[in-house]
N, C-alpha and C positions, 0 to 999 in steps of 0.2 A: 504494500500500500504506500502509495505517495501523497506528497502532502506539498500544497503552497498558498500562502497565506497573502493576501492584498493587502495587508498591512504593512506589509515588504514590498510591493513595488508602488507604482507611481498610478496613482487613478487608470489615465488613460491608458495606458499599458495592460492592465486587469481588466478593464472592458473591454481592450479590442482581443485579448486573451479569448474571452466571453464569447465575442461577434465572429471569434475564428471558429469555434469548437461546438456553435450555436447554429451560426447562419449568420446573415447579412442584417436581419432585424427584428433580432433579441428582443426589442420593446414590442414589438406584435406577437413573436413567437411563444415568448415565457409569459403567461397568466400572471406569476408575480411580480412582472416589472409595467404590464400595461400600464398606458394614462402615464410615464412616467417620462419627464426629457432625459438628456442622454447623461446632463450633468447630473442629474437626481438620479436616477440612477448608478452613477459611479460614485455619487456619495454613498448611496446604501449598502453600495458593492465592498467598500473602502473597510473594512472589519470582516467579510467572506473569508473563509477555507477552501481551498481547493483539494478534494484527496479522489486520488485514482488507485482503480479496487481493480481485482481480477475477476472473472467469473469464478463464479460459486465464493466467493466472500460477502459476508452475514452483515448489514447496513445498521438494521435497527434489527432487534432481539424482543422477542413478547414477554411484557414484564417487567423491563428496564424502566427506572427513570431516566428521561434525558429529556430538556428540554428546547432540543431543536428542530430545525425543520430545514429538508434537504431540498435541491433540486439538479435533477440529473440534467446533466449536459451533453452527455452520449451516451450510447450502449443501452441496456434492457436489464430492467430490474422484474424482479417477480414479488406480488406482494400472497405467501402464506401463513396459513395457520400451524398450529402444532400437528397435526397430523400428518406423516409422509406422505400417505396415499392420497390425497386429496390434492385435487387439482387445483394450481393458483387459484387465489381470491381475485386479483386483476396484475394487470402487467403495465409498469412504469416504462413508459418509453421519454425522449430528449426533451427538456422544455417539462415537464412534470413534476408538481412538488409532491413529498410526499411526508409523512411525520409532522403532522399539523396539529394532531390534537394535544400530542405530547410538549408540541411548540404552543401552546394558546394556555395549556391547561396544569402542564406539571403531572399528569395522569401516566401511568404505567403502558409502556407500547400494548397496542393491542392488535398486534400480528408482527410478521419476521418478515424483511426484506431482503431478499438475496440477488447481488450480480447474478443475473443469468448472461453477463458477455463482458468485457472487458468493460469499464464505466468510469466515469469522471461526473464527480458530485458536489454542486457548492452546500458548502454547510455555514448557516444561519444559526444564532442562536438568540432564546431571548429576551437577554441580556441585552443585545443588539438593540431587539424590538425596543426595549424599554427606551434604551440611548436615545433612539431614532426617534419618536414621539416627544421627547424632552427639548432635543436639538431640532429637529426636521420635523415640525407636524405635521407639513402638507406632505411628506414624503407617508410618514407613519400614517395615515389617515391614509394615502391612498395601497401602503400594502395591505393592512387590515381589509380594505373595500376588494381589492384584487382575492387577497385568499377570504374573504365571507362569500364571495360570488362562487371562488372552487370548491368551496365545500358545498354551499346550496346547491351547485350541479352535481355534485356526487351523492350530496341527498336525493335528490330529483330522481336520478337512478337507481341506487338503492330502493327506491319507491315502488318505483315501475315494477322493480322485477319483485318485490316482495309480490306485487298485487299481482302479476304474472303467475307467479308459482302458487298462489293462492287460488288463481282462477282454473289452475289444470289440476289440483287435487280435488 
């Protein structure tokens, strides 16, 4: 596993890092940076981690405390539960955050996320969040608004298929 830290390089250096290993524009592609300009954004960026994982290396652990929240920038992640046999819960692909509750809430992971392919992951923590709302409201007020919209969408779906599978039993 490697590790690089934007608190070591130079803003714009760390986002065009970002606009390499992303795409051409990061601010449309990643849900947590929409609504954001590019300087707000490399401010938010400016306390990130960057660590690069192998396939089949274990991201977030069911049960942990941690309070961050990741978002992959390459590669495929699998999001399971404790059972082997069971087929992923869903699949994290580039541009997707994931470990949000544990980021919002302090709450114990509630599922395991494992490289399924070589990956490269910004990690957020937050401590961060807190900073960001004290120093940058407009910034903190519009990530909060970016990930309340990605989780109301993964409600939204979680929904459907509860009321799906309800309707075929």
């Amino acid at each position: 596993m490697g590790l690089e830290s934007a608190a070591f390089m130079p803003r714009d250096v760390f986002f065009d890092l970002l606009v390499w290993r992303v795409g051409d524009a990061p601010l449309h592609s990643i849900s947590l940076l929409r609504a954001l300009e590019r300087a707000e954004a490399e401010k938010l960026l400016a306390r990130a981690s960057l660590i690069k994982l192998q396939k089949g290396d274990l991201i977030i652990r069911t049960g942990e405390k941690d309070d961050t929240i990741y978002l992959l920038l390459s590669g495929i992640a699998e999001v399971t539960l404790d059972d082997p046999d069971a087929p992923p819960v869903a699949i994290i692909g580039a541009g997707d955050t994931f470990g949000e509750i544990g980021f919002l809430t302090s709450v114990p992971r509630t599922g395991n996320v494992v490289a399924s392919a070589e990956c490269e992951v910004l990690v957020l923590s937050n401590e961060f969040l807190e900073r960001c709302i004290t120093s940058e409201p407009a910034i903190g007020a519009n990530l909060l608004l970016n990930l309340s919209g990605e989780l109301a969408g993964r409600l939204a779906i979680t929904t459907e298929r509860a009321h799906a599978a309800g309707a075929t039993d």
